[in-house]
N, C-alpha and C positions, 0 to 999 in steps of 0.2 A: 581337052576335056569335052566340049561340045559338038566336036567330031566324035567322039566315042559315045554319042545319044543322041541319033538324030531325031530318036523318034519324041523329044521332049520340045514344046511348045517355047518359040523365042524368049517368051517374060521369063519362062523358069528357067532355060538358060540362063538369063542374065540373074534369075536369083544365086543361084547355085555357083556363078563368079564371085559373086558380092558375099557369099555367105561360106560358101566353101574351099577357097582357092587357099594354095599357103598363104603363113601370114609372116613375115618376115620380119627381124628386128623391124620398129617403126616409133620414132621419133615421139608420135601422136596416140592419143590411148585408145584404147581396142573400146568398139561401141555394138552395146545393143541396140536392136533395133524393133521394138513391139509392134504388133498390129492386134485391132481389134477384128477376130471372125465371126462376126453377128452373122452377116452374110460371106460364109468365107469361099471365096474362090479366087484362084493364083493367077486365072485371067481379068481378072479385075485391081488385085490387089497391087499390083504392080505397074500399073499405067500411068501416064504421067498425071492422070485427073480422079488416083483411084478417093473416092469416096469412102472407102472401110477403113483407110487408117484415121486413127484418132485425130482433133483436129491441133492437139498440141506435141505430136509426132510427127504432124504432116512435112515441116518441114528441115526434118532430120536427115544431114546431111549424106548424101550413099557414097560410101568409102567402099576400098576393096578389104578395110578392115572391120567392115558391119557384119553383126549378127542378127539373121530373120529368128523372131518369135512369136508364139501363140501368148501374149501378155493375157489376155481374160482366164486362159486356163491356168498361167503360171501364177497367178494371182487368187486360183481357185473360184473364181465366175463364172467358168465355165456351165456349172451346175446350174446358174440361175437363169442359163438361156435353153437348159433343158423343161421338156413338158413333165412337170411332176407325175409319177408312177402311182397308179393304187395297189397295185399286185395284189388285187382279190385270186381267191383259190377259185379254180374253173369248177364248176359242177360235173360231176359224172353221172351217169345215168348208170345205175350199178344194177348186177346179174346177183339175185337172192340163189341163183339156180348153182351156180359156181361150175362150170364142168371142167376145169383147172386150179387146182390150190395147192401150193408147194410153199414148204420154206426151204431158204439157200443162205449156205456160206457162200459169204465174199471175204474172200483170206486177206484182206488188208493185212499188213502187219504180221503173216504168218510166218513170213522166210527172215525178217528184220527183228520182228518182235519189240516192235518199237511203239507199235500203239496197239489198241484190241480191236479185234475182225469186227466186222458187220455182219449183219443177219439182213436177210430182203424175206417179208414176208406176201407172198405173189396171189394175187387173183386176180380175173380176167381184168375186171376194171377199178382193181385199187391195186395201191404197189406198197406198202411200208416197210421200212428202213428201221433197225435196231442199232445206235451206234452210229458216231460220222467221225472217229478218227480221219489224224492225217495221211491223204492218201487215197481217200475214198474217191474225190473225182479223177483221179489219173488211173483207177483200178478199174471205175465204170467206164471211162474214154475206151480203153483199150480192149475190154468186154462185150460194150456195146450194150450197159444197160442205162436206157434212157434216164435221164435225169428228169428229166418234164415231164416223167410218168408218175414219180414218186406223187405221194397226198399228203403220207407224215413221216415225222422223225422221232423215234423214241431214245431218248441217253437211258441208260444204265447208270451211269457215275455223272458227274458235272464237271470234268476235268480235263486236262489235254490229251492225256489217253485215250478219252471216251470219245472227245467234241473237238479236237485240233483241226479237224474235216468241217467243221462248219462254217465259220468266217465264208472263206471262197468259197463255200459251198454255197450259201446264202447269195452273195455278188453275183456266184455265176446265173443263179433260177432270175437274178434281177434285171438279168442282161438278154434274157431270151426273148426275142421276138421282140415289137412292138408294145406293148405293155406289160411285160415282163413276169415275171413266174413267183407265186411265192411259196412254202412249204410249212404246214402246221408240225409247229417243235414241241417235244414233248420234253418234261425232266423234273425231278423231283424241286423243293422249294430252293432248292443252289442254282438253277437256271435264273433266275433273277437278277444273281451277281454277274453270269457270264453277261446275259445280256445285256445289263450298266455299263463293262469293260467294252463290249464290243460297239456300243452308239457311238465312240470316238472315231471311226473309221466304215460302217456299217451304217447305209441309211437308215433311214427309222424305219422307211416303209416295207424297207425288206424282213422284219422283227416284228411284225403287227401282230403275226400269226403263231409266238412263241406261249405255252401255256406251262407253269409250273405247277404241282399238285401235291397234297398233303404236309404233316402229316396229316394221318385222319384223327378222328375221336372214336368210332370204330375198329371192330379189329378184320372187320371185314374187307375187301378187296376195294382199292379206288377205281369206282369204274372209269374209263375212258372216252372208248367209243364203243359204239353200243348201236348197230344197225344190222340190217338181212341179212349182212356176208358177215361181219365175223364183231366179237365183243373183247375189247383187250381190258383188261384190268390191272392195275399196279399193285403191288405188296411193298411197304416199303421197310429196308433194313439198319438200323441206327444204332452201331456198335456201340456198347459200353467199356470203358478203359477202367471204371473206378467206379467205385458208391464214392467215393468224396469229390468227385466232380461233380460241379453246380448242373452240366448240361454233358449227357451221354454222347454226344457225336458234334462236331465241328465242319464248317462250310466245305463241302469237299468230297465227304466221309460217308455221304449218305449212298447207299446202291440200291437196286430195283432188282425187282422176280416180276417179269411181262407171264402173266396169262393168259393167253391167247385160243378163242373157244368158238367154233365154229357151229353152225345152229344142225339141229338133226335135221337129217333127209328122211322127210314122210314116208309111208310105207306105200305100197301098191295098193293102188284103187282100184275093188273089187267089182267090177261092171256090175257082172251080172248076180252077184249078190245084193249091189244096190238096187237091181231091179225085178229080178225074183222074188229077193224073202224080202224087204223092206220096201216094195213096192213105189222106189224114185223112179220117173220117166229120165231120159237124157231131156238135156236142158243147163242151163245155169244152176240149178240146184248141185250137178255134179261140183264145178269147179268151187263152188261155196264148202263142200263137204271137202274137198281136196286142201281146201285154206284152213282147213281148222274148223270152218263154221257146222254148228246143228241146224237142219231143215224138216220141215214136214214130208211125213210120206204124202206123196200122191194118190195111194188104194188103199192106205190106211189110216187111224186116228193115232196113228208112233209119231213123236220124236227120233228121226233118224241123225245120229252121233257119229261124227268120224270113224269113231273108235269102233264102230260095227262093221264100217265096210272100207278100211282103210287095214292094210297088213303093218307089222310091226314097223315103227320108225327105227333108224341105225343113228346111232349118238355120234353126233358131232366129233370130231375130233379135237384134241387139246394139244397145246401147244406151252411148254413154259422154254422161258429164258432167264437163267439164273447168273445172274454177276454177284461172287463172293470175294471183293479183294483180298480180305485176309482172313484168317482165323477167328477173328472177333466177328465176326459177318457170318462168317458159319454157327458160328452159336446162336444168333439172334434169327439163322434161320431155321436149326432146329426147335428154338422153340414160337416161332412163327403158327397162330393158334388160326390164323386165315387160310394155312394150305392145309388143314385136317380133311377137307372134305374133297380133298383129290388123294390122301395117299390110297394105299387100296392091297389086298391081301389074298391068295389064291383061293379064301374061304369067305372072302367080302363078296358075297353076291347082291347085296342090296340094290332096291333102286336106285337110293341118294346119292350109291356113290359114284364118282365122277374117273372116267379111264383118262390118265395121260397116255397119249401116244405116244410123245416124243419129248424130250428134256434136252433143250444145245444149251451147255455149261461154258457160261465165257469165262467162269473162276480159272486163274492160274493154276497148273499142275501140282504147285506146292501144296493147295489148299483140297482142290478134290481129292489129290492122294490120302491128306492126313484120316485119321481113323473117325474123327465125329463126322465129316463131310460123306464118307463112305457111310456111315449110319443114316444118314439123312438119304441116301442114295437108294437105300434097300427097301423107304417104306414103299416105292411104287413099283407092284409088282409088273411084270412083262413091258414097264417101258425104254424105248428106245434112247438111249445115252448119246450125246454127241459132243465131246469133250473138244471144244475151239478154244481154250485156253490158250497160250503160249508153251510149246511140248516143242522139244528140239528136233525130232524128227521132221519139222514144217520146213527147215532149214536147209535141208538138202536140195532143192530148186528153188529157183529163184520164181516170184507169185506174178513180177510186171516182165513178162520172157519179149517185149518188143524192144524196151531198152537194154532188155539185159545180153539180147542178142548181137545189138549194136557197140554194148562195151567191153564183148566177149570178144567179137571182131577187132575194134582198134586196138587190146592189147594183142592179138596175133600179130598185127601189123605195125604197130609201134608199144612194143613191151615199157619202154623207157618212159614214156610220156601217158601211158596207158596202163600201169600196174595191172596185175590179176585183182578181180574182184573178190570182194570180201564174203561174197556166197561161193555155192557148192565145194565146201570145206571138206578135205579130203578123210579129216578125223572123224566125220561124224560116219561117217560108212558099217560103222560097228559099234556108233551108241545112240542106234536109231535105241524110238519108243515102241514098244510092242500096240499094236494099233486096236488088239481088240484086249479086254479084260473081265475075267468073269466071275462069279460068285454064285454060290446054292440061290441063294434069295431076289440077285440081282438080274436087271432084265440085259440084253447084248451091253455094251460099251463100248464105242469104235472113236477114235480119233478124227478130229473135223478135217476135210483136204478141200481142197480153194472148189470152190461151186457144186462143191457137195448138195445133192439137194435130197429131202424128206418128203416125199408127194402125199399128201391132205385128200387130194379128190384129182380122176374118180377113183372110188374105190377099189376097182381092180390093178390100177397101179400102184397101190398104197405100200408105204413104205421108202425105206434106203434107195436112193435112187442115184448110178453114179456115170451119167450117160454124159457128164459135162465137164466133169474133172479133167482138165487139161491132159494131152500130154507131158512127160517130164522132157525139161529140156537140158541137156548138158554142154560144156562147155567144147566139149570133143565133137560132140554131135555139128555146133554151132560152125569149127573148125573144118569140118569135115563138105559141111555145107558149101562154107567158103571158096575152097578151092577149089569145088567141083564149077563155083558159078565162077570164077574168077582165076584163073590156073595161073595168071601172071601175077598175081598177088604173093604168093611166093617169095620170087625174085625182088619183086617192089618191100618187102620185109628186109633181105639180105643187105641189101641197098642202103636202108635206111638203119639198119646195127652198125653199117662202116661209120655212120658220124660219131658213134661212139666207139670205136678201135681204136686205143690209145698210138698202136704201131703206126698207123696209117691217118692220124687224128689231122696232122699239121700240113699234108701233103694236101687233104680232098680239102679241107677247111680254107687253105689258102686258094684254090682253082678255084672250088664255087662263091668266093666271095673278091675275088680277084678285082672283078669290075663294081660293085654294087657298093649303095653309100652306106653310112653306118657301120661301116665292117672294123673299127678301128675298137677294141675289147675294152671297156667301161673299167677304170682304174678300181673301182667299189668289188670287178668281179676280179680282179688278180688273185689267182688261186685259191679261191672259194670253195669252202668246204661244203660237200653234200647235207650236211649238218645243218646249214645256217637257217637255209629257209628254204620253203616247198609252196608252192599255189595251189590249191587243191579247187576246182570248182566244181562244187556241186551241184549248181543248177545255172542252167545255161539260157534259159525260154524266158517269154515274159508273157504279161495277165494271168495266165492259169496253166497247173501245171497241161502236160503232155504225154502221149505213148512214148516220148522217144528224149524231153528235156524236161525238169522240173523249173522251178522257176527261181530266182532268184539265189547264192547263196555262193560265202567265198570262203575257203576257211585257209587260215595263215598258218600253217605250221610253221614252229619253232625250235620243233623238239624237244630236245631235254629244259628248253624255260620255257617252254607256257605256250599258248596258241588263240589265235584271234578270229573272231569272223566275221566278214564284211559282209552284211545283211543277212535273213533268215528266213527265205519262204518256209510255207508249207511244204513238208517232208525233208528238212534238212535233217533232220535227226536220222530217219530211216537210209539217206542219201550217205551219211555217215557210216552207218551199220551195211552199207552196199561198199564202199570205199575200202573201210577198214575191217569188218567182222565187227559182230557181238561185241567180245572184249575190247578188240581195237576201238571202236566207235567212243567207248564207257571211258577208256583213259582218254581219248582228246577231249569227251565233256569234261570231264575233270580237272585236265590242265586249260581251259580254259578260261582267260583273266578278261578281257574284255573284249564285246559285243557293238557293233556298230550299225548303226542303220541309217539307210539315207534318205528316207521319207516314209511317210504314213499311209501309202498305197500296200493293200494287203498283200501281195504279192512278192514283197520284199521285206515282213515281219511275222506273217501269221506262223512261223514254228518256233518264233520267239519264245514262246511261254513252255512250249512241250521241252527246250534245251536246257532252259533254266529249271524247271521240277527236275526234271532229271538229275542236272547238275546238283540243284540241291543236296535230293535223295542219295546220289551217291559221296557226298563229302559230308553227310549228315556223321556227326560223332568223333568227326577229324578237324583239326587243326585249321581252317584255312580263311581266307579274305572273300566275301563275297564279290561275285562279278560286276565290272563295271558295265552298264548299258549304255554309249552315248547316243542321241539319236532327237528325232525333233521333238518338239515340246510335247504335240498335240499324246505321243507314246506313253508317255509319263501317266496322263489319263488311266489306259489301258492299262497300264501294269499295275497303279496303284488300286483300281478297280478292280483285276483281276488276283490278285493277292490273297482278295477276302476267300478265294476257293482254295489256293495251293500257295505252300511259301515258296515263294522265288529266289528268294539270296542275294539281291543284287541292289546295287545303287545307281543312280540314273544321275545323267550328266547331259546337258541342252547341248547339243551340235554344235549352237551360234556361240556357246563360252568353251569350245574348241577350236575357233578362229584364229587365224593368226595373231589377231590384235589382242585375244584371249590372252595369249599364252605368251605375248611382251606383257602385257597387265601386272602379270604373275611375277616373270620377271623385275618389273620397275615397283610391286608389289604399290601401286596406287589405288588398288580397290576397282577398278574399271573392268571388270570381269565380260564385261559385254563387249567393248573394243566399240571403237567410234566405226566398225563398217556398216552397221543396220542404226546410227545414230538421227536424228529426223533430219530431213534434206538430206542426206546422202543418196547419192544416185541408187543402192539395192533398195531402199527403205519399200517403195510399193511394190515392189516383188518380191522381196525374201522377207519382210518383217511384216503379218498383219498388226494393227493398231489394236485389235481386241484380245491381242492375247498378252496375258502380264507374263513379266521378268520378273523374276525375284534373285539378286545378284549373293544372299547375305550369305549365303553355300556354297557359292559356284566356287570361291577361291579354295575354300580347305579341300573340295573335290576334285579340282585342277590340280594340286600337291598331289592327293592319292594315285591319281592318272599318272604324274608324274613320275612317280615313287613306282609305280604296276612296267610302265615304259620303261623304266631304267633296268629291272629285275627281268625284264626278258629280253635287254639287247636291244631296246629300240633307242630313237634320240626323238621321233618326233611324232604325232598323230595328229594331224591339222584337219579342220573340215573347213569348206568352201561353198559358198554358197552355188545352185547352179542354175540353169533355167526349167524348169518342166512343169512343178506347182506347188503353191504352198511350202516355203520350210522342206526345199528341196536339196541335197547337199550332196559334195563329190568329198573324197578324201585323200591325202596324202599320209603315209606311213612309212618313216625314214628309218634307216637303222643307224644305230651308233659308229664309231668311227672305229677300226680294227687295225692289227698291226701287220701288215705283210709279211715276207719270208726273209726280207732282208733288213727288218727292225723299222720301217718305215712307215709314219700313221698316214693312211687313206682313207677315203670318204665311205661310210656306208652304203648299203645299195638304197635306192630310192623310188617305193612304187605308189602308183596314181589309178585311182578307180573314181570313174564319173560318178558312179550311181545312175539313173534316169534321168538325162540332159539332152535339149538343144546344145550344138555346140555357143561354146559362148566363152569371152575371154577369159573368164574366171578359171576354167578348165587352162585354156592355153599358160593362161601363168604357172599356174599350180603344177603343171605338165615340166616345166623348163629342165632339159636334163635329165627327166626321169628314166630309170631303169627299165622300168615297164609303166606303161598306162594300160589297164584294163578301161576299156571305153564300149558304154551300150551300142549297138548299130543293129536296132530294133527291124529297119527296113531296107530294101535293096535303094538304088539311087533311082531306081525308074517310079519310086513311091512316094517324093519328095512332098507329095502333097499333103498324104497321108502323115509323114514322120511331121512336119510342120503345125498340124493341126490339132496333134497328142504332144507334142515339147518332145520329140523324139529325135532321133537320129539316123541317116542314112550311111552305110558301111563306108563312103568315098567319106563325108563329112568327118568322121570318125579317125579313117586313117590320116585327112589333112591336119586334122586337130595335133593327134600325134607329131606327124612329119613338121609341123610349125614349130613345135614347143621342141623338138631337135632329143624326141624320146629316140632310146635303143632300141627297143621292141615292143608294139603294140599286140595284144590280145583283143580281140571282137566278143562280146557276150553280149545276154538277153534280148536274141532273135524272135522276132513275129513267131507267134506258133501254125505261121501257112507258111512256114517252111521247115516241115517235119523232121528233118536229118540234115541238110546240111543246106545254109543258104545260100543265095545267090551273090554269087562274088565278081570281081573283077583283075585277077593276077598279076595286072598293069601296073595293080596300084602294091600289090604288095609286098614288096624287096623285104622290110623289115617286122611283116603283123601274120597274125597267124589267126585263125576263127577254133573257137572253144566248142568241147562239148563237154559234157556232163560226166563228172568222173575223172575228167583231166587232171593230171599230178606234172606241175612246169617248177621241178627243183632251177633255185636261181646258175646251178652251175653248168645247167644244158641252153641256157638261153642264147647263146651263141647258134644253139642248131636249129633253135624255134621255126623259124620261117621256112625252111627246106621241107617242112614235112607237109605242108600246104597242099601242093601235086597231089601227092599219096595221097591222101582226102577224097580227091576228085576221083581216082581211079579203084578207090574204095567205094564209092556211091555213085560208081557213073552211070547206072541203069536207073538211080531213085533221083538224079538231080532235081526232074521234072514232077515229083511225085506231088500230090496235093495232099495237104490235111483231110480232112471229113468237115464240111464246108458248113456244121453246126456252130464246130470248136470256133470256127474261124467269124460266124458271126457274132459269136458271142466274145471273142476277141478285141471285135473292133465294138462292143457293144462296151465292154468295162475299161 
């Protein structure tokens, strides 16, 4: 192993013995090994006189069975050796003159329909954002529209529809640069409660700049901003369900109509008017009459007034953005007594009244179509309609075409392990939506397409503008690519279909596995039904998502009983609706019983809450059990915080009374729901258990039955969590399946899988690993990063696979790669006889596990022009910044 890095410095050689090498049965028990990184460097830490380690660590014995850790981060201190942030908003120097102003669709959510699109509202030196669904930073990543540019964010709704985008979106502005970024949030009075839900995970400092508004006592417009370049003002909408409800609308409920009104451009100043008939010299005088101001003639005893030598001004342009969720929102905005002084009529010539240009409708299709919504549509004459609701037609290409490019390719190349994706659906090819619609009284109507833009100024561009709208990309197209750049790829496909040719299955199976360890077929998988179970991952990256891997997210299929998933970034739902389809997507929410997560880093929960509304909303009026969430304490917060806006349906369950010792407890039924492993003096106690956070045991039992009772009903025997290294209430899991009976009446073991979560290796893992079927294990960094992976409780791909090969797993899986390694990381083939590295969209049914490893190569000869490629070295400091 240290022939194969030379280029690594002697001490971390000898870490990477002590901390990575297999770990063999051993007598003596497996040890952590902490260090404090105050000052952390690997050539210090490691000397025989290092001064960094604590001094009652110092003389912690180094076995070839120790594990190095980052203890102050795992212990969550790491925070206190950072220099506290202000994230003040930077000043602009803003242009009153504007000689660019456009608004743009950003199709978030167009093709998936999984959350609502954004709106960017652009001027030279302000940028503002309508909407941060999930999705929003992987849509700008890949677009290339600055995130450090934005000023503000305005929600429509207060929901996970609306706002599933802002958590990471928040982290990410906090992590930019040296004192970090922040962004002024806009949202009617229900931002109050996101904000309470999100302080559990979200510094304060990055929320300083959140403002919620109304209602009003007026029926007049809430102003907002209100400067040289443009004035937004809010409308706000508060359905009524009933005259016998106490209170017309519920946390959640409330939606927004943005105003958006740009100031007139003055007319042409008439020189020589001013200087002929009103007798001004040039001088200051002019540019005083050019501002509005009245000045004295110069040859005369007049008051000279703008208005005599200034030609007509051109009005501003308007801008609305109307979010109507349902039908009762349409009512309340017909009779909306604040937008009278914008409708307007081919015989309204008046001053007062006010021209909209343009109207982008985020209401769903259901509700513009209905007849009161189309009434409401017609009072304004000649404006421009841009209907971004969710319209099926959005559907037919895919909105993020870099990944979708990459999962186009690996099902070319391994159809089996890479299904066809759940876009460019061949049925919809003739039930598109007709894109424009029209009527006597109404002004165009066109359908919103991803970077659709409406240009504001200058005036000669004004208008529809569609110089940005992507290419369509197809699947054929993607294919056709392929093999022009790759013509052996072909053959390397043909190749990889023989491991699944039943005729020829037994012949290559036994040649290529002839020599290699492992090869001996796991008694749990004896003729295993396709049926049983499926891996599906949908996000493969870690910190934030990516152009090319989302972050976090496992989902268990079970098929016909029920289905689980092992953590939840942001965009797992959408990652879903890519996997499976629309429909597809809706029945796995559906059957899904319980939710796992393995810490309170955003990155592996923030699309928590977008799964469970959903879920909800789709089992609302049916028969069923709400979802179980297990997950760390600190979640519990957020969800019970978060509630006040949307029901969730779900009941929560602590990590740590999923413990082994939990669920003997239950067993021996003593009431000990917490299990003596985080008990005081126990060796985890000052790394997995803080002191300040309370147990409350009097629930955990009856909840542990339910778990139990949900386990049994879908085939499982066991769901254990484990404590691991990385920080805070950080935890791995194992999920066993019940015992089955073979072909020849005989009971064998269930299969039995292992997911780190976010860990140092550490022996907690290696136990929990012993035997397992599969360990899915983070390998955040290559091995030439060790310093890196050590300094975040991370782990390096070699550390990852010895983890595995110690614990005598069948087949390791690699996930939640660094995102500076865009497509496919950095590996070493040496090490991998039995693991395979994940990407995004993978589908590893338990009954192809046998051929997991073989498709590795093909990988490499699929990406062998991008091995080298870099991220965009923003993503990447902001990476290593959260």
């Amino acid at each position: 192993m240290i022939n194969s890095m030379p280029y690594l410095p002697k001490n971390l050689r000898l870490l990477l013995l002590l901390s990575s090498s297999p770990l063999k049965s051993s007598s003596f028990p497996l040890s952590l090994r902490p260090f404090s990184p105050r000052s952390f460097s690997l050539s210090t830490l490691f000397s025989s006189s290092s001064s960094s380690m604590e001094n009652h660590e110092a003389n912690v014995p180094k076995s070839s069975n120790s594990f190095v850790f980052n203890k102050r981060r795992a212990e969550g201190f790491d925070k206190i050796d950072k220099t506290k942030k202000n994230l003040e908003r930077k000043s602009r120097k803003l242009n009153p003159t504007n000689t660019i102003a456009y608004a743009q669709i950003l199709g978030t959510g167009m093709d998936t329909q999984d959350t609502s699109s954004s709106v960017l509202l652009f001027f030279d030196k302000q940028r503002f954002i309508f909407n941060a669904g999930e999705g929003l930073q992987r849509f700008c990543t890949e677009h290339k529209i600055k995130l450090s540019k934005i000023d503000h964010i305005f929600l429509s709704r207060v929901c996970s529809e609306t706002a599933g985008g802002l958590p990471g979106l928040l982290l990410t502005l906090a992590g930019i640069g040296e004192e970090g970024l922040s962004v002024n949030v806009w949202g009617p009075s229900d931002l109050n409660y996101l904000v309470d839900a999100m302080k559990s995970f979200i510094p304060r400092a990055a929320m300083v700049h959140t403002r919620s508004f109304g209602p009003s006592s007026t029926p007049d417009p809430i102003v907002l901003v209100n400067d040289e370049v443009v004035k937004i003002s809010a409308i706000l909408l508060e359905p009524c369900r009933s005259t016998k409800e106490e209170s017309c609308s519920k946390s959640g409920e409330i939606s927004v109509v943005y105003v958006c009104e740009l100031p007139e451009i003055m007319g042409k100043f008439d020189i020589e008017k001013a200087k002929k008939i009103f007798g001004v010299k040039p001088g200051p005088k002019y540019s005083r009459l050019q501002s509005g101001e009245s000045v004295k003639s110069d040859e005369r005893d007049i008051t000279v007034h703008p208005s005599d030598v200034m030609g007509p001004s051109v009005p501003g342009p308007i801008v609305l953005l109307v979010d109507c969720p349902t039908e009762l929102h349409a009512a309340e905005l017909l009779s909306a007594k604040s937008l009278e002084s914008y409708y307007s009529s081919p015989d309204d010539q008046t001053d007062k009244a006010k021209f909209v240009n343009c109207i982008i409708h985020l209401s769903p299709s259901s509700v513009t179509s209905s007849p009161n919504y189309q009434n409401w549509m017609k009072k304004f004459h000649s404006t421009q309609h841009i209907l971004a609701g969710h319209q099926r037609k959005n559907m037919e290409f895919p909105i993020l075409k870099a990944s979708s490019r990459i999962a186009a390719r690996l099902n070319y190349l391994c159809p089996q392990f890479f299904p066809a994706p759940g876009f460019w659906p061949p049925q919809l090819a003739n039930n598109t939506v007709l894109s424009k619609c029209s009527s006597s009284n109404l002004g165009e109507s066109i359908s919103a397409e991803n970077l659709l833009k409406f240009n504001l100024r200058p005036l000669a561009h004004h208008g529809i503008d569609r110089s940005c709208i992507p290419t369509q990309l197809t699947s054929s197209q993607v294919v056709d690519e392929l093999l022009s750049e790759i013509p052996e790829i072909k053959d390397k496909s043909e190749e990889i279909k023989q491991f699944w040719n039943k005729q020829h299955n037994k012949t290559i199976i036994e040649k290529l596995w002839l020599t290699e360890s492992n090869t001996v077929l796991p008694s749990c998988l004896e003729n295993i039904r396709r049926d049983d179970m499926e891996i599906v991952l949908l996000g493969t990256g870690s910190s934030q998502p990516s152009k090319y891997r989302n972050v976090s997210a496992i989902f268990i299929d079970l098929f016909s009983r029920g289905s689980l998933l092992l953590d939840c970034g942001e965009g797992t739902l959408g990652q879903l609706k890519r996997r499976y389809g629309l429909d597809g997507a809706d029945e796995a929410v559906r059957k899904l019983r319980c939710i796992w997560i393995s810490h309170i880093h955003a990155d592996h929960h923030a699309g928590l809450a977008r799964i469970l509304a959903l879920r909800c909303k789709l089992l609302k009026g049916l028969t069923h059990e709400p979802a179980i969430v297990v997950g760390p304490r600190p979640l519990k917060g957020f969800l019970d915080a978060y509630q006040r806006l949307e029901d969730l349906d779900m009941v929560f369950l602590d990590c740590r009374s999923t413990a082994s010792t939990s669920w003997a407890s239950l067993e021996s039924s003593d009431g000990n729901a917490e299990g003596s492993l985080f008990s005081k003096g126990s060796p985890m106690q000052s790394v997995f258990k803080r002191s300040d956070i309370p147990t409350d045991n009097s629930s955990v039992l009856p909840s542990l039955k339910n778990l139990k009772k949900v386990l049994s009903e879908i085939g499982l025997e066991d769901l254990i969590s484990f404590p691991v290294v990385h920080c805070p209430q950080a935890f791995g899991v194992v999920v066993k399946a019940a015992e089955r009976v073979n072909s020849v009446g005989e009971r064998i073991p269930g299969w039995k899988m292992v997911y780190s979560g976010d860990s140092r290796p550490c022996p907690e893992t290696v136990e929990a690993s012993r035997d397992a079927t599969v360990l899915i294990h983070e390998a955040t960094f290559e091995d030439a990063l060790i310093e890196e992976a050590l300094a975040k409780n991370h782990s390096t791909t070699k550390e990852a696979i010895d983890i595995g090969s110690s614990a005598g797993v069948y087949r390791i899986v690699l996930t939640h790669f660094s995102q500076r390694y865009p497509k496919i990381p950095v590996i070493d083939e040496l090490h991998m006889h039995n693991t395979c590295i994940a990407f995004d969209l993978m589908s590893i049914n338990m009954a192809d596990l046998q051929v997991l490893p073989k498709v590795l190569p093909y990988f490499k000869t699929l990406f062998k022009d991008e091995m080298v490629e870099e991220e965009d070295a923003d993503d990447v400091a902001m990476e290593e910044a959260l």
